[in-house]
MOPAC internal coordinates of N, CA, C and O (Angstrom, degrees):
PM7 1SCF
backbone

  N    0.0000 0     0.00 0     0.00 0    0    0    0
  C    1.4369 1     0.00 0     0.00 0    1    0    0
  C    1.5235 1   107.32 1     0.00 0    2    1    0
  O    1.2310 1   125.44 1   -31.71 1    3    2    1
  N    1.7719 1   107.16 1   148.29 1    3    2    1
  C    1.5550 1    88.38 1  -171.37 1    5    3    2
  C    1.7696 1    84.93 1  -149.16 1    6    5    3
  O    1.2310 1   124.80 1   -30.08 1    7    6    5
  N    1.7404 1   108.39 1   149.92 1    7    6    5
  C    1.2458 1   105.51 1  -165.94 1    9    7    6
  C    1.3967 1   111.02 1  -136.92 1   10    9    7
  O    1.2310 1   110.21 1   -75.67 1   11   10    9
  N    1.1402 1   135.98 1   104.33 1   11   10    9
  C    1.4429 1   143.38 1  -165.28 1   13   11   10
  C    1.9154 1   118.07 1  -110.84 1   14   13   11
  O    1.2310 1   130.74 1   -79.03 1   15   14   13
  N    0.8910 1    96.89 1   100.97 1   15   14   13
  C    1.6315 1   115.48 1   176.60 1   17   15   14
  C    1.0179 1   116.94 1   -88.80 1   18   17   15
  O    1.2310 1   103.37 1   -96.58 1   19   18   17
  N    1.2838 1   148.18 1    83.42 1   19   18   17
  C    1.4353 1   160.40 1  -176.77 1   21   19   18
  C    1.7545 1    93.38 1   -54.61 1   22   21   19
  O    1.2310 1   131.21 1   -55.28 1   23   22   21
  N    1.3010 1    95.97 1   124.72 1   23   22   21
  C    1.6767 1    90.86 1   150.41 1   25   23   22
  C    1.4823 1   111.35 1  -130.64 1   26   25   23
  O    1.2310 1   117.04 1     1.16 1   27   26   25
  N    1.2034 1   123.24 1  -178.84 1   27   26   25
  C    1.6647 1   146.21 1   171.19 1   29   27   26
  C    1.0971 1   128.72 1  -164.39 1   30   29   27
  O    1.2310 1   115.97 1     6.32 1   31   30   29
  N    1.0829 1   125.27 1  -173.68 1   31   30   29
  C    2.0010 1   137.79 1  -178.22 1   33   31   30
  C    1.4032 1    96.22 1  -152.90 1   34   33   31
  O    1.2310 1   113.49 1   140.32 1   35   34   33
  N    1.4395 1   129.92 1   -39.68 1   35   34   33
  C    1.7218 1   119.54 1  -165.03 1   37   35   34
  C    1.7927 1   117.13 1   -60.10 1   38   37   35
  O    1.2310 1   124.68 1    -3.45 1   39   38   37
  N    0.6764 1   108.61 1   176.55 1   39   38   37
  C    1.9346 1   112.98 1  -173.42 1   41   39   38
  C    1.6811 1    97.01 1   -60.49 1   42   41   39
  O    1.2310 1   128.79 1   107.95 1   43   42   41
  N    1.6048 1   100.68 1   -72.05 1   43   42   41
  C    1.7446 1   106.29 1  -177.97 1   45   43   42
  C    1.0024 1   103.95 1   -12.03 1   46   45   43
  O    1.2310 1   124.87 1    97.04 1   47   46   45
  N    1.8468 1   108.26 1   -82.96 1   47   46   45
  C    1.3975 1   132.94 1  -173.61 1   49   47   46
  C    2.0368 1   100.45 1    -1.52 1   50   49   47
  O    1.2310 1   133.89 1    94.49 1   51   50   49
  N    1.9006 1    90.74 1   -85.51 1   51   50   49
  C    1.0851 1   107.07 1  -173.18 1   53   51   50
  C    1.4070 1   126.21 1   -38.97 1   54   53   51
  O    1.2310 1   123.72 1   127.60 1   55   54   53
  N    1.3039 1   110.46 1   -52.40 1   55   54   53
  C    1.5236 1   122.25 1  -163.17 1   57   55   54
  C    1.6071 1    78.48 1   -73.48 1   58   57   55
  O    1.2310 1    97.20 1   138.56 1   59   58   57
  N    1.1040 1   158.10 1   -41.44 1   59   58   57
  C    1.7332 1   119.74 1  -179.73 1   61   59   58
  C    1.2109 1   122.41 1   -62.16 1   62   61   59
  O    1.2310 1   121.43 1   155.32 1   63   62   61
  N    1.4907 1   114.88 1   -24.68 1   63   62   61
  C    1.4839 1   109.49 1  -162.47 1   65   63   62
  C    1.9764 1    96.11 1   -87.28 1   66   65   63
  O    1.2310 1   116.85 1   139.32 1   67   66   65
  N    1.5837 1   123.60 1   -40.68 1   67   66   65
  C    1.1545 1   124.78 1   166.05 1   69   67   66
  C    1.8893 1   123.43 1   -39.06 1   70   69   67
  O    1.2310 1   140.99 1   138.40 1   71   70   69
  N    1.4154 1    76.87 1   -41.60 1   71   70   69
  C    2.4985 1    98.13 1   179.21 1   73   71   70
  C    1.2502 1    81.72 1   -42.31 1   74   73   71
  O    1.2310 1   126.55 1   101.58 1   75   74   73
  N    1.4740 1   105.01 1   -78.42 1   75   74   73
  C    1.3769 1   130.52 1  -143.19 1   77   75   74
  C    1.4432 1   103.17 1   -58.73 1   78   77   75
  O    1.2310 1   112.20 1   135.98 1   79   78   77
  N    1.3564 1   132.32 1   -44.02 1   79   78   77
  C    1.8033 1   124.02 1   175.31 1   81   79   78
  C    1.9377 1    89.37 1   -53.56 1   82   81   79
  O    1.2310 1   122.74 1   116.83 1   83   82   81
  N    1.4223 1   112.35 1   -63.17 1   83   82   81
  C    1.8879 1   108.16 1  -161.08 1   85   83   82
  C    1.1124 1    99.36 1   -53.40 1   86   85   83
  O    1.2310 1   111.25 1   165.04 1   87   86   85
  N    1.3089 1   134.08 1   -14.96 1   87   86   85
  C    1.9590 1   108.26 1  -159.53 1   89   87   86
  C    1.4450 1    88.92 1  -103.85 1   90   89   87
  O    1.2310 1   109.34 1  -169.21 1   91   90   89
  N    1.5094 1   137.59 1    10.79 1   91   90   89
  C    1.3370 1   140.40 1  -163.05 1   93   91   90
  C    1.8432 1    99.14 1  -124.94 1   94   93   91
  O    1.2310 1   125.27 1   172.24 1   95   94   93
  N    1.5769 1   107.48 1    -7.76 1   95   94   93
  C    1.3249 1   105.79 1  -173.64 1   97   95   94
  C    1.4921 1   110.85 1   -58.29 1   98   97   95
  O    1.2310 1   113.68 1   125.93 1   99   98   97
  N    1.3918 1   129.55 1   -54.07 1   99   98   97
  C    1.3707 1   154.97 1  -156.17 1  101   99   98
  C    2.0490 1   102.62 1   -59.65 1  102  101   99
  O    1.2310 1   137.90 1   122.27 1  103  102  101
  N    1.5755 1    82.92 1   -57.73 1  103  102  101
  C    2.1128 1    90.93 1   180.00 1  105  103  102
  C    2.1590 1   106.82 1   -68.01 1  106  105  103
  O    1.2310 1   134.23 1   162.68 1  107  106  105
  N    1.5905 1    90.08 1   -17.32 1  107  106  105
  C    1.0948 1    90.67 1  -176.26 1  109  107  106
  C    1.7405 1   114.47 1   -84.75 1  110  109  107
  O    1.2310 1   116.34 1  -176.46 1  111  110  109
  N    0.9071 1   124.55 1     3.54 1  111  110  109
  C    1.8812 1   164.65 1  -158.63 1  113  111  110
  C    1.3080 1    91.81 1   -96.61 1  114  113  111
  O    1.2310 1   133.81 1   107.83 1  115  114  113
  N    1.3979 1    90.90 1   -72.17 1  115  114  113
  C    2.0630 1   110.70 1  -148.17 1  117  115  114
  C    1.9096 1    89.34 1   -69.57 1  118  117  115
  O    1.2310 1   126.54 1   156.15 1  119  118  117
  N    1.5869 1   105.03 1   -23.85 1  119  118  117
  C    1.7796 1    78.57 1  -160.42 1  121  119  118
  C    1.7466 1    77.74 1  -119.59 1  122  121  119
  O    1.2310 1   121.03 1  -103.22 1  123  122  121
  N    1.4135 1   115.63 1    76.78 1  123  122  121
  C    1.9681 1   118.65 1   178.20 1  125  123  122
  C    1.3872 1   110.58 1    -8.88 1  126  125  123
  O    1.2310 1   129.19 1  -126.74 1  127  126  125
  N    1.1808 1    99.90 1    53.26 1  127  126  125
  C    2.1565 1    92.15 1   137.71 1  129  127  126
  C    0.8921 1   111.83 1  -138.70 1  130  129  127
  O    1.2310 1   136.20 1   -51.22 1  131  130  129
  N    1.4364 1    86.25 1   128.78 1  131  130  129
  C    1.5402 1   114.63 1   163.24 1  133  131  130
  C    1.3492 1   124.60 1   -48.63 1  134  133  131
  O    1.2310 1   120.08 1   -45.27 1  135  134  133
  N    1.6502 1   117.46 1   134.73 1  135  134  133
  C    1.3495 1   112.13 1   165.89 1  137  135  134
  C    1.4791 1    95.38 1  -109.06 1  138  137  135
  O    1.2310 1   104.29 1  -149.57 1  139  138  137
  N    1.2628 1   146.58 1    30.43 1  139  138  137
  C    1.3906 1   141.04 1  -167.76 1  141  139  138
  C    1.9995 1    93.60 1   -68.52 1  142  141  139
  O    1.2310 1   118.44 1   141.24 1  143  142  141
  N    1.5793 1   120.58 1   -38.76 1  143  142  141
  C    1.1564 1   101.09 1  -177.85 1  145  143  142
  C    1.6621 1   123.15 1   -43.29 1  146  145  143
  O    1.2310 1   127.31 1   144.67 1  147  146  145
  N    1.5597 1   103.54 1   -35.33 1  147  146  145
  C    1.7785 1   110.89 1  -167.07 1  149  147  146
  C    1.4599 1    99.98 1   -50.94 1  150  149  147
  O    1.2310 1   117.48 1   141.13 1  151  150  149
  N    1.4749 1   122.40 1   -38.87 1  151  150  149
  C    1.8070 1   113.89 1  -167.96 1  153  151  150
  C    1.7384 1    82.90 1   111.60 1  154  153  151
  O    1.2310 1   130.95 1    14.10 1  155  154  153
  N    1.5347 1    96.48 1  -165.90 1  155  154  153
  C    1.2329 1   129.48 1   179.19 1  157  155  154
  C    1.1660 1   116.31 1   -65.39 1  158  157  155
  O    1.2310 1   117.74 1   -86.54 1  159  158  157
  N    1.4705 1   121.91 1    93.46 1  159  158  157
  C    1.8428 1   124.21 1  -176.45 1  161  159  158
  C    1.2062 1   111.05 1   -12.84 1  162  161  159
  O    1.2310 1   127.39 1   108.75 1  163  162  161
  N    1.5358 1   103.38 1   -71.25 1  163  162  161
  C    1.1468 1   127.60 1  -176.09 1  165  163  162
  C    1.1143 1   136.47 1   -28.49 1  166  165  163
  O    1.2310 1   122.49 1   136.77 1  167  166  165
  N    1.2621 1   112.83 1   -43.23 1  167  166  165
  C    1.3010 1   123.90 1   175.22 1  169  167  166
  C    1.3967 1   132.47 1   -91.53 1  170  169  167
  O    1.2310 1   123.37 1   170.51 1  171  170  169
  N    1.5851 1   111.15 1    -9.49 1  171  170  169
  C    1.1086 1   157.71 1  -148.24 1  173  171  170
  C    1.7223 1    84.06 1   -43.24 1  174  173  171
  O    1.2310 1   125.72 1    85.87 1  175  174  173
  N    1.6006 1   106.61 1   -94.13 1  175  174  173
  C    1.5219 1   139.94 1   156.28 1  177  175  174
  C    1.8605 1   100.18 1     1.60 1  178  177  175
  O    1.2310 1   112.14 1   102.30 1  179  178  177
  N    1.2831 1   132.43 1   -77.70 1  179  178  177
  C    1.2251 1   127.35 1   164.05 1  181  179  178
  C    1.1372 1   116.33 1   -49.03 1  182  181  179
  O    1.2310 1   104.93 1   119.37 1  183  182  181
  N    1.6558 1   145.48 1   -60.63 1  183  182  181
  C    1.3994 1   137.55 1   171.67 1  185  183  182
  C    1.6994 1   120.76 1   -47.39 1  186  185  183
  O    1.2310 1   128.21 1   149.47 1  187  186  185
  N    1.0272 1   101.80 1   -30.53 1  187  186  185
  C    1.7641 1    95.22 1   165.73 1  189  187  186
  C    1.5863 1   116.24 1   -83.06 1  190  189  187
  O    1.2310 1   125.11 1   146.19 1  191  190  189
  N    1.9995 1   107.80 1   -33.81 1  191  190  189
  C    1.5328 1    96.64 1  -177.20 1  193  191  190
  C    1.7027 1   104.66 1   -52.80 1  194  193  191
  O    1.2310 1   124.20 1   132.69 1  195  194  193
  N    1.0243 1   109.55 1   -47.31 1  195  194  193
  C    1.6022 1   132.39 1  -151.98 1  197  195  194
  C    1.8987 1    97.93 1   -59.76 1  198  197  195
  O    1.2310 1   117.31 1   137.77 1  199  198  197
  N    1.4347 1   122.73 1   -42.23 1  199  198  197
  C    1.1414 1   135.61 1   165.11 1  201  199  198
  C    1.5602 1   125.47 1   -59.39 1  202  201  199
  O    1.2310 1   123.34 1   129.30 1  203  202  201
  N    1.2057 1   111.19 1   -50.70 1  203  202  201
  C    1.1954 1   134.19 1   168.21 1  205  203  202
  C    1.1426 1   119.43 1   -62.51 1  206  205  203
  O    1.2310 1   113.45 1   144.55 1  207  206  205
  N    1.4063 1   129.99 1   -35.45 1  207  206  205
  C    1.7048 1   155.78 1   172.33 1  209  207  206
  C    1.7894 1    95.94 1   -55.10 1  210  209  207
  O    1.2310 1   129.79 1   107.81 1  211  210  209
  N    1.2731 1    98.73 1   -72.19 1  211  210  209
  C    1.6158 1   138.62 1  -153.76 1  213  211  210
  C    1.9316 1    95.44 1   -61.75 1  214  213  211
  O    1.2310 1   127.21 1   122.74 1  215  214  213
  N    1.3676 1   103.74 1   -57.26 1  215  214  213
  C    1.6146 1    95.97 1   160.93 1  217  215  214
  C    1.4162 1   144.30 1  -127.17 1  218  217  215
  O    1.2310 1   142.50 1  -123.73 1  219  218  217
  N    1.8220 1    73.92 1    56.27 1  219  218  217
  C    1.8386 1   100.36 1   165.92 1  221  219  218
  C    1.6971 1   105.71 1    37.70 1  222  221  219
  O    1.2310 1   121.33 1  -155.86 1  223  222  221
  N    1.4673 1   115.07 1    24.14 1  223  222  221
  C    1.6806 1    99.20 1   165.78 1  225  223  222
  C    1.4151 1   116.16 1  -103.64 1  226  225  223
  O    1.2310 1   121.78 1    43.55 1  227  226  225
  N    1.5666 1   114.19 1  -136.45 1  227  226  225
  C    1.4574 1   120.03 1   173.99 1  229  227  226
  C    1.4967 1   102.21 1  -140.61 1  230  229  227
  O    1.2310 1   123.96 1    -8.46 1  231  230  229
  N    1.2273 1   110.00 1   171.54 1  231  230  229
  C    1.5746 1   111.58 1   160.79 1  233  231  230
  C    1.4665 1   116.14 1  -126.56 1  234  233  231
  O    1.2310 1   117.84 1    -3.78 1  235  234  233
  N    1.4693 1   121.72 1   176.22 1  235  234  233
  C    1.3578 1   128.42 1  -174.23 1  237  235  234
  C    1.6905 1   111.32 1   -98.40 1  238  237  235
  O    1.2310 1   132.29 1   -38.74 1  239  238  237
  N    1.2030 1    93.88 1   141.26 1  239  238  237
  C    1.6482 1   105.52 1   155.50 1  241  239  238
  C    1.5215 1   130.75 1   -73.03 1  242  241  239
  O    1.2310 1   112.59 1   -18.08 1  243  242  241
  N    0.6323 1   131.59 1   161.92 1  243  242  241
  C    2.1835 1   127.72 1   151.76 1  245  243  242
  C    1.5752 1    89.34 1   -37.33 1  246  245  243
  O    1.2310 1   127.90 1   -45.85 1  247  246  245
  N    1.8871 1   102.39 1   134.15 1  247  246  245
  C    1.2181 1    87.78 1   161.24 1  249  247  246
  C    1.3300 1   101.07 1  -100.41 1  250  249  247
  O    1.2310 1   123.32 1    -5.11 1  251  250  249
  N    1.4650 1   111.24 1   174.89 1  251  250  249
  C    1.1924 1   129.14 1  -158.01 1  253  251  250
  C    1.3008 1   112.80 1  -112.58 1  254  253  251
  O    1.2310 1   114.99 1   -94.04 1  255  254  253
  N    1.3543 1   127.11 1    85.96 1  255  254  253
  C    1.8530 1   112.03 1  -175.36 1  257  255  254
  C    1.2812 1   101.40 1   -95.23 1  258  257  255
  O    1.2310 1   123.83 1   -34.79 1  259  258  257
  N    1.2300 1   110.25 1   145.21 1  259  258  257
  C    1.5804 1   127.77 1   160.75 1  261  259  258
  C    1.8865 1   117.40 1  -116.59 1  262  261  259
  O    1.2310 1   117.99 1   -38.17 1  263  262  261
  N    1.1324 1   121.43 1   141.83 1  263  262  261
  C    1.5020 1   116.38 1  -168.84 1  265  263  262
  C    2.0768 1    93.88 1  -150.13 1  266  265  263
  O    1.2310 1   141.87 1   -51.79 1  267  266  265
  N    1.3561 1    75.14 1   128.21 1  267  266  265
  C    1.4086 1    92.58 1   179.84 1  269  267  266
  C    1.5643 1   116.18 1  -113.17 1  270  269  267
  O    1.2310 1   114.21 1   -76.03 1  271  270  269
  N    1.2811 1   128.58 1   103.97 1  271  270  269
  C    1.6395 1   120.45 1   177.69 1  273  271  270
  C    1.2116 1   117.73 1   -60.95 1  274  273  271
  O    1.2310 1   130.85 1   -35.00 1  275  274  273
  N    1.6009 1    96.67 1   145.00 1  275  274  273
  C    1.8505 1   103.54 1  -178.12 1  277  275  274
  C    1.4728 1   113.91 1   -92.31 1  278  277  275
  O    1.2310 1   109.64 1   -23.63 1  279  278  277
  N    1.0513 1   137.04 1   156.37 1  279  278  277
  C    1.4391 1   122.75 1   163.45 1  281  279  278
  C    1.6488 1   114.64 1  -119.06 1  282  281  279
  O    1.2310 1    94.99 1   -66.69 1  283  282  281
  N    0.9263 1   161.25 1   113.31 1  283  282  281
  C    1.0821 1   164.75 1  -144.93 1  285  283  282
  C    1.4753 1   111.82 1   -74.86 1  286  285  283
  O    1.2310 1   125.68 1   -50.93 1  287  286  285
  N    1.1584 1   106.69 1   129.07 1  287  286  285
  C    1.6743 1   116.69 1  -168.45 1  289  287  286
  C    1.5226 1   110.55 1   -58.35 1  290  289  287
  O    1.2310 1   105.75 1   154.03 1  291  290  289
  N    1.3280 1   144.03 1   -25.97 1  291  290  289
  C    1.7754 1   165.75 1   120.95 1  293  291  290
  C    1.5240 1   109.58 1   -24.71 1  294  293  291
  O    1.2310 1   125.98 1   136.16 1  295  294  293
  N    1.2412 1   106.12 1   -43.84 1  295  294  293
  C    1.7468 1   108.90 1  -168.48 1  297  295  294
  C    1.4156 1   108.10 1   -49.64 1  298  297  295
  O    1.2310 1   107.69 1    97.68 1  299  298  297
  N    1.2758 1   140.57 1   -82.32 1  299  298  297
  C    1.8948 1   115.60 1   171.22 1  301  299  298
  C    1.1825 1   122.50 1   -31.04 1  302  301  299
  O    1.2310 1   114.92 1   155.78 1  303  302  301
  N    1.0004 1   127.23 1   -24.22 1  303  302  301
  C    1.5754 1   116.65 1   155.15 1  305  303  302
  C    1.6077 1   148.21 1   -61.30 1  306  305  303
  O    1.2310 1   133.86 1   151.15 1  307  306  305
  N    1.4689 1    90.82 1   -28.85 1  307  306  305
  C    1.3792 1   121.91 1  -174.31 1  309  307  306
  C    1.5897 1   109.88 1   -56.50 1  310  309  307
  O    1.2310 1   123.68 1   143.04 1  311  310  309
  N    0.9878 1   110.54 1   -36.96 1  311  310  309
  C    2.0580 1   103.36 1   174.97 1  313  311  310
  C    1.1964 1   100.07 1   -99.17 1  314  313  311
  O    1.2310 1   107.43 1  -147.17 1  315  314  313
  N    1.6176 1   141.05 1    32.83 1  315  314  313
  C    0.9633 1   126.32 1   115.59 1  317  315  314
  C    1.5868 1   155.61 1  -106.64 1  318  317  315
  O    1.2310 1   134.41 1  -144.22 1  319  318  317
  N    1.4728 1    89.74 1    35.78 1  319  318  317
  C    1.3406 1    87.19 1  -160.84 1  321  319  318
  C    1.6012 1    87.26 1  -128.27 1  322  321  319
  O    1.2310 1   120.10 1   180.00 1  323  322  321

């Protein structure tokens, strides 16, 4: 199993993870929750640079797991024995 957490501080960075809340606004509609806590979508992208700026950290992406199954080096063997 392998687990990759993107982080950043640069604008790009930000403006994907901001996209990614707006392009989720609509399903977020259809199934009633509210994102009214976030503020103004819009602005979203600047209110995190400005945070993120302000205490010199980074933020996270989706992390990303990937999982690969093993098969056991014996296993074709196994229904014959």
């Amino acid at each position: 199993m392998h687990l990759e957490i993107p982080l950043g501080s640069d604008t790009d960075f930000i403006e994907v993870i901001s996209d990614l809340v707006c392009s989720l606004q609509r399903l977020a509609e259809q199934h009633k929750i509210s994102l009214g806590a976030l503020g103004d979508l819009g602005m979203l992208a600047d209110r995190v640079q400005a945070e993120v700026t302000g205490s010199n950290t980074v933020v996270s992406f989706v992390p990303l797991v990937g999982a690969w199954p093993g098969t056991p080096i014996n296993a074709s063997n196994s229904d014959n024995t």
